[in-house]
C-alpha positions in Angstrom: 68.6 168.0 166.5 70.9 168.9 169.3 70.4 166.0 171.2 71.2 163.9 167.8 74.9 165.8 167.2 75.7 165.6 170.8 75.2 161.5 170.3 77.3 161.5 167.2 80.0 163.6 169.1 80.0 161.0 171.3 80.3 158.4 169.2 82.9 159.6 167.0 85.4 161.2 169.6 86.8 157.7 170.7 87.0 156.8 166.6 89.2 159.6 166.4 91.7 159.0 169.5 91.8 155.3 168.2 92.9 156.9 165.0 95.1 159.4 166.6 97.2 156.7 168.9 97.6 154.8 165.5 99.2 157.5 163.9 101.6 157.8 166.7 102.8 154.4 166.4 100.9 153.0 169.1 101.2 149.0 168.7 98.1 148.2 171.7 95.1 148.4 172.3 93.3 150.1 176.0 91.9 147.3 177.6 88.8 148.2 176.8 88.7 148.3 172.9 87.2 150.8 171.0 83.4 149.5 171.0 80.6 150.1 167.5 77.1 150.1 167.3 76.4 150.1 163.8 73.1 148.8 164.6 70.9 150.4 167.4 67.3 150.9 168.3 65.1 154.3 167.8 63.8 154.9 170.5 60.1 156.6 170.0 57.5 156.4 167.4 58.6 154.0 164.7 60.8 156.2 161.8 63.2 155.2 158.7 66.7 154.7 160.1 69.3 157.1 159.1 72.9 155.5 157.9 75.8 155.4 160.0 79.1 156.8 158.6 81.9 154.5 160.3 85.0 156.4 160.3 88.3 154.2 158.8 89.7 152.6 161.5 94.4 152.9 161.2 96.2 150.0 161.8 100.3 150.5 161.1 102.0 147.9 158.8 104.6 145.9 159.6 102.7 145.1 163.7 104.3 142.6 165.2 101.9 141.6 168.2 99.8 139.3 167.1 96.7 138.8 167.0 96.1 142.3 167.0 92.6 143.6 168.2 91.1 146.1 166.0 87.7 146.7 167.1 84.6 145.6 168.5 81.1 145.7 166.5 77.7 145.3 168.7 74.1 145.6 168.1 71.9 146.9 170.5 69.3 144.0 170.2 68.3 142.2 172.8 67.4 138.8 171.7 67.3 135.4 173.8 70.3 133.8 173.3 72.4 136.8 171.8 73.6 138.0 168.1 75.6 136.3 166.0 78.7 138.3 164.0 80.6 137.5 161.3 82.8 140.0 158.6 83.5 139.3 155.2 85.4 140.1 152.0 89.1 140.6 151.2 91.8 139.5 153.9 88.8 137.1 155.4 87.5 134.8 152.8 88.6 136.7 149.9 92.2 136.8 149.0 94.4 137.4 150.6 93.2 134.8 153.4 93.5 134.9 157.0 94.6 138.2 157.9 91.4 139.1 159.6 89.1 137.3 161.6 86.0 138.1 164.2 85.1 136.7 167.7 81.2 135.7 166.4 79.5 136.1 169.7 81.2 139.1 171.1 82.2 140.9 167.6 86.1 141.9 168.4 87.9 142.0 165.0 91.1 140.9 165.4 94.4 141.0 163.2 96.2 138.2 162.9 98.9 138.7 160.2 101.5 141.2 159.2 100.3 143.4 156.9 102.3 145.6 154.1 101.5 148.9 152.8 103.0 148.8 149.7 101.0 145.3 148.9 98.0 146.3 150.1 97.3 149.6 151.9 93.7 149.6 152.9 90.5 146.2 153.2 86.8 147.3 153.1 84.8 144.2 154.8 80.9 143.8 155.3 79.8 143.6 159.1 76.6 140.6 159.6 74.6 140.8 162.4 72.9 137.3 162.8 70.3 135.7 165.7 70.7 132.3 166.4 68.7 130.8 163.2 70.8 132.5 161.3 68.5 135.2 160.2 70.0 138.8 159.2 69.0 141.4 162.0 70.3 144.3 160.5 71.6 145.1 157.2 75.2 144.8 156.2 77.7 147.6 157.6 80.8 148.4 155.5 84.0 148.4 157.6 87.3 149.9 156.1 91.1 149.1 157.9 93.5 152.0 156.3 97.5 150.3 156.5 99.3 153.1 157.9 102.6 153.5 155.9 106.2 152.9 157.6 109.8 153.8 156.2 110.3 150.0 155.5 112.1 150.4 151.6 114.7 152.0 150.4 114.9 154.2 147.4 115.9 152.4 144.5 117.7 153.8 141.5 116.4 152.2 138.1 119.6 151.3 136.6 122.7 150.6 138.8 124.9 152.2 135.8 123.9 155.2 134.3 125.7 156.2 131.0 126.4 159.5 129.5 128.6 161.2 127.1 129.6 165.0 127.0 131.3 166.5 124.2 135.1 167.7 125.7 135.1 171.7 125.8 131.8 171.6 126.8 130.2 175.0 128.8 129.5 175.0 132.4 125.9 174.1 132.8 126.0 171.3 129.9 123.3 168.8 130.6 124.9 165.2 130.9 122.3 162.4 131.9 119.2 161.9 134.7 119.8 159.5 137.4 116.7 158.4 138.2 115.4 156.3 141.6 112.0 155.2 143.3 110.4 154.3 146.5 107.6 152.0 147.3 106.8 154.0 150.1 104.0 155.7 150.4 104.8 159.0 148.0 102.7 161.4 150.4 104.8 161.2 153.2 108.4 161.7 153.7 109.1 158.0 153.6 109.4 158.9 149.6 110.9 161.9 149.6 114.0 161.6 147.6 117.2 163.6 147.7 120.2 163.1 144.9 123.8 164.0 145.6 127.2 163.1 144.3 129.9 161.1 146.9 133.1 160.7 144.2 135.2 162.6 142.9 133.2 165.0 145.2 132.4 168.9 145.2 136.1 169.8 143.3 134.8 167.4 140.1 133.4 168.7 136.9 129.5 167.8 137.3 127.2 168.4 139.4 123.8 166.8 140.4 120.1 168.4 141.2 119.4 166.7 144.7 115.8 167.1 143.9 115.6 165.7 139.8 118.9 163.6 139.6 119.9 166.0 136.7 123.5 165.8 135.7 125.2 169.2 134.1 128.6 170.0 134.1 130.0 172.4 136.4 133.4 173.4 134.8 135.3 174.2 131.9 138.2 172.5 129.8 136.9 169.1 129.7 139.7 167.1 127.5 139.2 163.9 126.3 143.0 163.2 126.1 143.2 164.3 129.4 140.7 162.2 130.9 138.3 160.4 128.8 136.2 159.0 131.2 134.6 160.2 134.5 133.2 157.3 137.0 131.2 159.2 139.6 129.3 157.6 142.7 125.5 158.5 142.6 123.4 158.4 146.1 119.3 158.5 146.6 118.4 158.8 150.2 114.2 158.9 151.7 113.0 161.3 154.5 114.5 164.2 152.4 118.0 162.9 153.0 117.7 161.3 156.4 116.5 158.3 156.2 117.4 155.3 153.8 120.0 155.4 151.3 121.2 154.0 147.9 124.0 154.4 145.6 124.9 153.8 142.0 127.1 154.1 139.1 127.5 156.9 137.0 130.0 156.6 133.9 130.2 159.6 131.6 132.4 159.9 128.3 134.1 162.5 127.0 133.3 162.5 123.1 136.3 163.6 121.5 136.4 166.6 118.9 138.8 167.0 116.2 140.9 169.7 118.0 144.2 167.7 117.8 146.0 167.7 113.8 148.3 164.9 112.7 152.2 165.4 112.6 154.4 162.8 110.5 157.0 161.6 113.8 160.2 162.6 111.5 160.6 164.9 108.1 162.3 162.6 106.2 161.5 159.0 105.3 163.5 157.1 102.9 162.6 154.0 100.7 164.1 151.9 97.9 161.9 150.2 94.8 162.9 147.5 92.6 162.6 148.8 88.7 159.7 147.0 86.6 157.3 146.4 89.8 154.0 148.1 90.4 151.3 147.3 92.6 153.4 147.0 95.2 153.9 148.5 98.7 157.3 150.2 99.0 157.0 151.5 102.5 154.7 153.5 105.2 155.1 157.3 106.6 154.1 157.5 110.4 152.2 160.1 112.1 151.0 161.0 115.1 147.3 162.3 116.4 146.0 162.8 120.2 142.8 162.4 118.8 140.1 159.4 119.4 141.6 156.2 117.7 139.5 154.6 114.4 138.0 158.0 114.5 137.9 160.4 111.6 138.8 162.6 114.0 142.3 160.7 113.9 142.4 158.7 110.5 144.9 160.4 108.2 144.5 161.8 104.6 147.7 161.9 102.8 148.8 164.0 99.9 151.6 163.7 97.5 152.4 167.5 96.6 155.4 166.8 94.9 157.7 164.8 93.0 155.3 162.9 91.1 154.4 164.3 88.1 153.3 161.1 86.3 151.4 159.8 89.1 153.9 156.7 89.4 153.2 156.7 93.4 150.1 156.7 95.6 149.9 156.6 99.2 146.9 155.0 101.0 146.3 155.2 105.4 146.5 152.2 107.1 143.1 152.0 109.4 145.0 150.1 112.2 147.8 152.4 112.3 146.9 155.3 111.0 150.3 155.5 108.7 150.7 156.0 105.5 151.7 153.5 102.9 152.9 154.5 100.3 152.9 151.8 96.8 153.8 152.2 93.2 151.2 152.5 90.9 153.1 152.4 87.5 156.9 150.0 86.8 159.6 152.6 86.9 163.0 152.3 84.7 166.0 152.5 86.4 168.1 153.7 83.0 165.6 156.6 82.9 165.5 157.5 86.5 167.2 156.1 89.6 165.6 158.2 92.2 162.5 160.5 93.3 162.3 162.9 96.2 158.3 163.5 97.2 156.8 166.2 99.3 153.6 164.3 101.2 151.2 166.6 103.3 149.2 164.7 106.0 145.5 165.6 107.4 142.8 164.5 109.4 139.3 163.9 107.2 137.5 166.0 109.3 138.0 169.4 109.5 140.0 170.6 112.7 137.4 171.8 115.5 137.5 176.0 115.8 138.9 175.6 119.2 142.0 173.7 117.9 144.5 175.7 118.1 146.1 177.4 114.4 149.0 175.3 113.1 151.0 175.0 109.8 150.2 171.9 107.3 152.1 168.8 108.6 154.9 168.1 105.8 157.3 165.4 105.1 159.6 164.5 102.3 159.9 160.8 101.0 163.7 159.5 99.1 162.6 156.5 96.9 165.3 155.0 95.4 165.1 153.1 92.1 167.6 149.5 92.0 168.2 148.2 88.5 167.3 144.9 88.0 168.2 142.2 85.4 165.2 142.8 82.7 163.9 140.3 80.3 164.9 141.0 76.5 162.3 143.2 74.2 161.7 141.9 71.1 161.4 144.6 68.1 158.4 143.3 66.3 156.0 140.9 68.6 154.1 139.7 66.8 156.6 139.3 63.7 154.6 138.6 60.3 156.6 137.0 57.7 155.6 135.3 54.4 156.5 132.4 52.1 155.6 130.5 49.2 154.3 127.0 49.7 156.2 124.3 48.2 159.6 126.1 49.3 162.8 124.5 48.9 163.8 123.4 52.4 166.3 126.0 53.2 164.5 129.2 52.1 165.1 131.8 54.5 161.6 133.4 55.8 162.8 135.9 57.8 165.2 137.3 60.9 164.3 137.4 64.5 165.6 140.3 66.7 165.4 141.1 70.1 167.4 143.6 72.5 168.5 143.8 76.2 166.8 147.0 78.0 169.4 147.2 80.4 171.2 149.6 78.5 174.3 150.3 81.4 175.3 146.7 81.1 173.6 145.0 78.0 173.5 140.8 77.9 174.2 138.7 74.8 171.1 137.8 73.4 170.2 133.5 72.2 166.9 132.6 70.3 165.4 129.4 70.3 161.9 127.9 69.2 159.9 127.5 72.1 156.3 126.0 70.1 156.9 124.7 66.1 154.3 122.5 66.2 154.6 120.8 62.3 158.5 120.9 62.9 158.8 123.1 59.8 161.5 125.8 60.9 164.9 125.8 62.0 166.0 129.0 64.2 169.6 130.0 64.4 170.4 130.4 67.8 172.6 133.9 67.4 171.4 135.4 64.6 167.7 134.8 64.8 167.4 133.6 61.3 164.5 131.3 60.7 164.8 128.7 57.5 162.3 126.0 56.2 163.6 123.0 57.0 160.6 120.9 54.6 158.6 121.9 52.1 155.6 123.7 53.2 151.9 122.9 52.0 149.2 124.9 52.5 146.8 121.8 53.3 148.1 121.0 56.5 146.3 121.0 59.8 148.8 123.3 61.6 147.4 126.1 59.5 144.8 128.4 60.4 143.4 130.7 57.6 146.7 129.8 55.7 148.7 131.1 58.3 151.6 129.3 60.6 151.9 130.1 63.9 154.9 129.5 65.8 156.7 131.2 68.8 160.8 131.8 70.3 162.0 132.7 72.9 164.6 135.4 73.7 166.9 134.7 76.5 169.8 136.8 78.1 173.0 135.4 80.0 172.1 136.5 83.2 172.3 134.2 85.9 169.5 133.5 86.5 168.4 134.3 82.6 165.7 136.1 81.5 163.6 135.1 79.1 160.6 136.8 76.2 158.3 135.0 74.4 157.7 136.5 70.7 155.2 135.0 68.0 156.1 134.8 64.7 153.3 134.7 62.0 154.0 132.8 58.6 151.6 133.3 55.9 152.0 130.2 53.5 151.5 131.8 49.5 149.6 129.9 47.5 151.6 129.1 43.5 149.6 127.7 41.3 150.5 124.1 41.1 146.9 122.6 40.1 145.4 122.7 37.1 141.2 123.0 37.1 139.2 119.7 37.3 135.8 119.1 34.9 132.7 118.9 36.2 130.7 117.0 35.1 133.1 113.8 33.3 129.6 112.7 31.3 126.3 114.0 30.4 123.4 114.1 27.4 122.8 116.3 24.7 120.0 116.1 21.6 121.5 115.3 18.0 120.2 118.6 16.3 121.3 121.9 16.4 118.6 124.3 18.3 117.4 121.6 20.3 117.8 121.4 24.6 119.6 124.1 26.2 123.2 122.2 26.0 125.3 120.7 28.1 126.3 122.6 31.3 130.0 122.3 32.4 132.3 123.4 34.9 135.2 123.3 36.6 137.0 123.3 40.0 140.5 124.2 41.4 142.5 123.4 44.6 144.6 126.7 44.5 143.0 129.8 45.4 142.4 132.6 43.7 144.2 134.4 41.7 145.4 131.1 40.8 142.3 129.3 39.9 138.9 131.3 38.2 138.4 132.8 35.7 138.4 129.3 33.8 139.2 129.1 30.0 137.4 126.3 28.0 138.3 125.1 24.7 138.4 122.2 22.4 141.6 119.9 21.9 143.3 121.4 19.0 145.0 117.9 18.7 141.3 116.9 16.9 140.5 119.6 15.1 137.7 117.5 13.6 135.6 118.5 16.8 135.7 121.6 16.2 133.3 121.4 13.1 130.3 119.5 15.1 131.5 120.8 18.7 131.2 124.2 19.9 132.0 125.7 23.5 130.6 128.7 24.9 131.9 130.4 28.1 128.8 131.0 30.4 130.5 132.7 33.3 134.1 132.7 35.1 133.8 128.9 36.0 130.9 127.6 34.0 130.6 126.6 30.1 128.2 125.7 27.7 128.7 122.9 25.3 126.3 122.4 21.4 126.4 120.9 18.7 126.7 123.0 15.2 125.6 120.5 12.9 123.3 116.9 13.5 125.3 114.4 15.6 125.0 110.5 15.1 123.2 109.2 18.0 125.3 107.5 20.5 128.4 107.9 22.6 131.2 110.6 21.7 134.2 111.4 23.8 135.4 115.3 23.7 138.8 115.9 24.2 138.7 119.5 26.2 141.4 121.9 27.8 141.0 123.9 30.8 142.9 126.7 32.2 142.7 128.4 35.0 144.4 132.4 35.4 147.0 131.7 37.4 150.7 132.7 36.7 152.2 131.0 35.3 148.5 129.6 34.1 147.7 125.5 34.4 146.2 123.6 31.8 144.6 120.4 32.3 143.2 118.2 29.1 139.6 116.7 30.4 137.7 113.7 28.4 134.4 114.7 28.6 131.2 111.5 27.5 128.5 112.9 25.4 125.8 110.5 24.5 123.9 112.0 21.8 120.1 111.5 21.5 117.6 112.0 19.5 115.1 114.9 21.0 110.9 115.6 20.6 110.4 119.1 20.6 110.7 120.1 24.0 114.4 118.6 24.0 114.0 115.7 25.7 115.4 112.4 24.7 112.7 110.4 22.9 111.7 107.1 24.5 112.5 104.7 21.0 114.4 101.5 20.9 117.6 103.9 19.4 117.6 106.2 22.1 117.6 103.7 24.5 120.6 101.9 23.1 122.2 104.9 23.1 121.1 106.6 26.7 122.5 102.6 28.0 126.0 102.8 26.0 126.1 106.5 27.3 126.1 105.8 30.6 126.5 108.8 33.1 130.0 109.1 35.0 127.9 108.5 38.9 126.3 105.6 37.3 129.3 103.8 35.8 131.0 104.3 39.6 127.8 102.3 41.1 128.3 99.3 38.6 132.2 99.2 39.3 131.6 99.5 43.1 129.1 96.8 43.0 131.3 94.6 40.9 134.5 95.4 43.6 131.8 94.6 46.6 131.2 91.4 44.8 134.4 90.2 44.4 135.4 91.0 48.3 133.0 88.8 49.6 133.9 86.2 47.5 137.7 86.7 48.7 136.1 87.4 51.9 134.5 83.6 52.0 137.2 81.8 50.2 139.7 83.3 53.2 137.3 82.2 56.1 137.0 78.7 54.2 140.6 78.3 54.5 141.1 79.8 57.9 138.6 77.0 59.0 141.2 74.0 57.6 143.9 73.5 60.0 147.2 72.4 58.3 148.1 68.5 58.5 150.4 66.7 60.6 152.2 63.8 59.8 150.5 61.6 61.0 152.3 58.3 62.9 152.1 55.9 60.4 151.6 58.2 57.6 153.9 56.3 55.4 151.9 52.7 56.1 149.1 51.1 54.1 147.5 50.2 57.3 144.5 52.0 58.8 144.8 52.7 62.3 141.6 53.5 63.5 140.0 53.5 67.1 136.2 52.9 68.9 135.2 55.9 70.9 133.1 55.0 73.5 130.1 56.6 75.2 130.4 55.6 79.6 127.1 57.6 80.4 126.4 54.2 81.5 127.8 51.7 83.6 130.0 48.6 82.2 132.5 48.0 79.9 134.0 45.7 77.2 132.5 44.4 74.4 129.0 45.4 75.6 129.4 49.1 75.7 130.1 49.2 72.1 126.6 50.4 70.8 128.0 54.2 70.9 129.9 54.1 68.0 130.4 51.0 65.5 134.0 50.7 64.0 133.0 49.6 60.9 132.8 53.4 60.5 135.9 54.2 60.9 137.1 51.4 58.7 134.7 52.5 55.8 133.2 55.8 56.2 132.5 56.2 52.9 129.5 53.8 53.7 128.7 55.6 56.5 127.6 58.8 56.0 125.3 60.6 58.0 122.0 61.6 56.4 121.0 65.0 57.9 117.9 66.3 56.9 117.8 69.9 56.1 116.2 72.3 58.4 116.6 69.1 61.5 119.9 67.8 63.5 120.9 64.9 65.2 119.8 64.6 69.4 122.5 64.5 71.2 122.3 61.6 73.9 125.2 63.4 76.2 123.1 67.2 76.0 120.6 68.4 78.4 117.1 68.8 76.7 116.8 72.1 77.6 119.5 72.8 75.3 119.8 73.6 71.6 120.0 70.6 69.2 124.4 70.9 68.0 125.1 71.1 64.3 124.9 68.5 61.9 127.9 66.0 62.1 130.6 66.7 59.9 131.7 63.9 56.9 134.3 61.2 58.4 137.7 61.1 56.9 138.1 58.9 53.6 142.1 58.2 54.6 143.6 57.0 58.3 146.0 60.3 57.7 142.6 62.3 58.5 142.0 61.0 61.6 144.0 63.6 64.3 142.7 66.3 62.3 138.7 64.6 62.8 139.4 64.5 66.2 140.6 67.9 66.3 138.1 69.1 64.2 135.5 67.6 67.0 137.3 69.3 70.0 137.3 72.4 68.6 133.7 72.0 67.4 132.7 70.4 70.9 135.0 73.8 72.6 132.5 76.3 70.6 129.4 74.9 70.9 127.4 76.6 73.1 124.4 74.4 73.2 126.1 71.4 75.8 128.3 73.3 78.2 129.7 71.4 80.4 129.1 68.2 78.1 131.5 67.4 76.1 131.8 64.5 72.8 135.4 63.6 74.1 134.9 61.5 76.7 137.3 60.4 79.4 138.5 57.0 78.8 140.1 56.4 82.1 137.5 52.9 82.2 138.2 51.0 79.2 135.7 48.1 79.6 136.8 44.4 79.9 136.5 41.6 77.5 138.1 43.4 74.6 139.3 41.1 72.4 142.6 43.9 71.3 143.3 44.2 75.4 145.8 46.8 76.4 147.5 48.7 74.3 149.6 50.8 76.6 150.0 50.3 80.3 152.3 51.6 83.0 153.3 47.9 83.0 154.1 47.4 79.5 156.1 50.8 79.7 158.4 49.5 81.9 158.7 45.9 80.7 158.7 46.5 77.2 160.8 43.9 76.7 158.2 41.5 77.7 155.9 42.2 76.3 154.7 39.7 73.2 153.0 42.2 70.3 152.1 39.3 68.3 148.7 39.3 68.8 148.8 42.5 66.4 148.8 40.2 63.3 145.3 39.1 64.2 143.9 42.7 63.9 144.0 42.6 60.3 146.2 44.3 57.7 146.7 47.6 58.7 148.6 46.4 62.2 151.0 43.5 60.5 153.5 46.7 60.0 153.4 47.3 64.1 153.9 43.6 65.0 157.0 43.1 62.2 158.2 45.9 64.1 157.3 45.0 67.7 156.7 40.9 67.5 159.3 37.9 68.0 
């Protein structure tokens, strides 16, 4: 065994000075490079091998000669042609890529790259040992490269502004906040090690800072927020225990504030004026003064009216911008009663002062509000004023009076009335005195009462400039007298002929007044026939209902009752009522028996409803018949003179139809004028339920009405050819086709010629009208006048 550890002492003695120089910060290699034999022969008998620990071999990051020679691997074979080496794994074929690489024939590992610690701080690779085919001689060797750290980062603080808050008055040793930094060096060495310390203010400030933690306490008493509320100190983090690289940040602390600071109002006294009659309104503010935190409630203010007050007419609310008080009026105050208040306000912070504070009195002020009389609006005594009349009233009557007053009591106004809403125009309102007349007769069935009541409303208005006006209702119940008498119901109805039979006749009766003025009803026979009397008799049933029966037998047939009703009003109405019995003769159930009597007299007794649908049916009757007799004559348009009304001679004319071409004589098949000169003759035959075709109408529209009857007399004519416009105008069937055709062709060949011409116009004189003797009687009249 000794000759074994002295071999392995050999071996691993230059490992270690490699390893030793590369601590040092040795950059190069000895010429001759450190040399492996993971692989060698045994020499002797044949025995298992034994594994060869290979020691890390140190390279420093951040080398800068490149390529870098790290080692040299070499198997003892001996084999023709020599041994092939190759390394693999991470930094060779695994990522990262490139950083190593080997010489395959003589096994030097070089480094050819940069390397950094804090990326990667150590690469185990696998050693080959290969003969020339490619064959594995030996088995795989692990080789591990350890990146040996340098000071190469700085230390880093996590947050470049570190934020803290400290109460003020806080104890010496009061911890603050942790500044807290990092270094991606490697944490074993001193490259990491961190040291904290505080540049500004420096040693004379208030905190202080473990250089090992980064913990912040305070170092001093008295801390005052409104001294200073905020401390900005300058934080450094330096490696190598405070020698080596360094960093700096930002550390701001706040001084919470405490309550120890009460409010103070900046003057005693405050004075203020309030108009009389306001409320809800802001009348002015009280200000005060805190040192403490603004929009805290360590500096809002709670204010307190002690004094002055006693029906809580004044409040005071704080202002959250300002912190002042404003004080409002809760409740309208009344000059006459009192023109001024003097108020004793306290003023505190909501929280409670802080037990360091220091003991002071209660912050006090007092508060002059003055009250200014204004001009007030009248008062009216009674609003609403209920008043009461009779309807029917004279116009004139006097319902009731009106009265207002001025509250300004040191200098009262005249006061004027007037009606402001009288919507039936009933009243009339004297201005000064406030007296309210009728000025027409009031009815109780009007639509401008409600319930029997009449509302109307005035107004009260003094003589202040500007004037002030009230509004006052006024209520008029309208009385009801008892100016109707009560109305029968029914006017007709049936009874049997024989005492004992049928239940009688029901009757009742209605009235427009109300009560007390209508039921009770009284019913009774006429004492003007007191024949009734002896086969009439008339029971009260209830206080509006009656019961009519016979005492003795009755002749069948129809009777008419003279009756009186009245009702309990005072003074009472009577009303005399003709009442229609038809009178029957009854089978023993008291119905009417079905004979030929009966009947005669159930038709001669007609009921009251049934008589009103015969006469209604009889008026609708004889208003359609006015009805059509008034269209009829609406249709016949009045008659002209015509203009030779007071000749024998018939003037008549040929209306042609020009749908086609041509003229004269020819185009006379339209109309013949034989019937114009005897229509009588002529008339057409229209068939009931058929009508003429027109020849001038589309097809596709509705056949026109059968033609109307020609005139018998030449007066008739304009109003036949009126009659055909208008008919031609309304009939919808032909639009735009029309039976008055334009005549601006008048044919040639006509034996009559011209009658009128722009020619003959202007040379009347001539013109020879003889030729209107040959037309025949009826134009000898026009050529006496006209010819030679």
């Amino acid at each position: 065994m000794e000759p074994l550890c002295i071999l392995s002492f050999c071996l691993l003695a230059p490992l270690w000075a490699q390893g030793h120089s590369f601590s040092q910060g040795d950059t190069a290699l000895p010429d001759s490079p450190l040399v492996l034999y993971p692989w060698q022969q045994q020499a002797g008998p044949s025995r298992v091998k034994r594994a060869w620990v290979i020691p890390p071999i140190s390279v420093s990051e951040n080398h800068k000669r490149i390529p870098h020679l790290l080692v040299q691997i070499k198997s003892d074979k001996k084999l023709p042609g020599g041994v092939i080496y190759s390394i693999k794994g991470p930094g060779v074929d695994e990522e990262p890529l490139g950083i190593f690489s080997i010489d395959k024939f003589s096994g030097k590992v070089f480094l050819n790259t940069m390397l950094d610690r804090e990326t990667n701080d150590r690469f185990r690779l696998r050693a080959f040992a290969l003969n020339l085919g490619g064959t594995t001689l030996e088995e795989p060797t692990d080789l591990e490269i350890v990146v040996m750290d340098q000071n190469d980062n700085r230390p880093l603080f996590r947050q470049e502004v570190f934020t803290g808050h400290v109460v003020e008055g806080a104890v010496p040793g009061t911890y603050v906040l942790t500044a807290e930094a990092t270094d991606a060096d490697d944490p074993d060495t001193d490259n990491a090690a961190l040291r904290y310390s505080i540049l500004e203010p420096g040693s004379a400030g208030p905190f202080s800072i473990n250089e090992s933690t980064g913990e912040i306490r305070t170092v001093q008493v008295g801390l005052d927020r409104e001294v200073v509320s905020v401390y900005n100190l300058t934080l450094q983090v330096a490696d190598m225990s405070g020698d080596g690289l360094t960093t700096t940040a930002t550390a701001v602390i706040h001084i919470d504030d405490i309550n120890d600071n009460p409010p103070e109002f900046t003057k005693p006294e405050f004075s203020m004026e309030v108009l009389e009659n306001t409320s809800g309104v802001d009348i002015g503010h009280l200000m005060v003064h805190d040192k403490d935190l603004p929009g805290s409630p360590n500096w809002l203010a709670r204010f307190t009216i002690l004094e002055g007050d006693p029906d809580g007419a004044f409040a005071i609310r704080t202002d959250p911008h300002s912190n002042d008080g404003v004080l409002s009026m809760v409740k309208a105050l009344d000059h006459e009663e009192r023109d001024h208040f003097k108020l004793t306000v306290s003023v505190q912070n909501q929280n409670q002062l802080h037990p360091s504070a220091p003991q002071t009195t209660q912050a006090l002020a007092v508060v002059h509000v003055l009250v200014r009389d204004v001009n007030e609006a009248p008062i009216f005594h009674e609003n609403p004023l209920w008043a009461s009349v009779k309807e029917g009233a004279p116009p004139g009557t006097e319902i009731t009076t009106v009265s207002a007053h001025d509250p300004d009591t040191r200098q009262p106004q005249a006061l004027s009335y007037a009606l402001a809403y009288d919507p039936a125009d009933w009243l009339l309102l004297d201005p000064r005195s406030g007296r309210v007349q009728t000025k027409w007769a009031l009815r109780r069935r009007s639509p401008f009462l409600q319930g029997g009541w009449y509302t109307a409303r005035i107004l009260a208005s003094d003589n202040a400039e500007p004037p002030h006006t009230a509004t006052g209702t006024l209520s008029i119940e309208i009385l009801d007298v008892n100016d109707h008498g009560p109305a029968l119901l029914p006017l007709a109805g049936v009874l049997c002929s024989e005492p004992g039979q049928g239940r009688g006749l029901l009757l009742s009766a209605t009235d427009e007044d109300l009560p007390p003025n209508a039921e009770p009803f009284a019913f009774r026979l006429s004492p003007d026939t007191p024949q009734l009397a002896h086969n009439w008799s008339l029971s009260p049933l209830n206080a509006t209902h009656a019961v009519l029966a016979v005492l003795g037998p009755v002749p069948p047939g129809l009777h008419s009752l003279a009756l009186l009703l009245r009702d309990s009003g005072t003074p009472p109405q009577e009303r005399a009522q003709l009442l229609n019995v038809s009178v029957c003769p009854c089978d023993e159930r008291g119905s009417c028996q079905p004979s030929g009597t009966a009947a005669v007299t159930a038709g001669a007794g007609l009921s009251f409803g049934a008589l009103m649908i015969i006469l209604g049916s009889i008026i609708l009757l004889l208003s359609l018949a006015l009805l059509a007799a008034v269209r009829e004559r609406c249709r016949r348009r009045p008659r002209h003179k015509g203009l030779l009304e007071s000749s024998q001679d018939d003037l008549r004319d040929n209306v042609l139809n020009y749908d086609e071409q041509g003229g004269g004589e020819e185009d006379q098949g339209a109309y013949d004028i034989h019937q114009l000169r005897h229509p009588d003759f002529f008339l057409p035959v229209c068939p009931r339920g058929k009508q003429p075709t027109r020849r001038d109408a589309p097809y596709s529209y509705a056949t026109p009405s059968c033609p109307r009857k020609l005139p018998a007399s030449p007066a008739d004519i304009e109003d036949f050819i009126s009659e055909g416009l208008e008919a031609a105008d309304r009939d919808p069937s032909v639009p735009p086709y029309d039976t008055a055709l334009i005549y601006d062709y008048e044919g040639s060949g006509s034996v009559a010629g011209t009658l009128s011409s722009i020619v003959s116009s202007l040379t009347d004189g001539d013109q020879d009208y003889d030729y209107l003797s040959e037309w025949g009687p009826r134009f000898r009249r026009l050529a006496d006048l006209y010819g030679h």
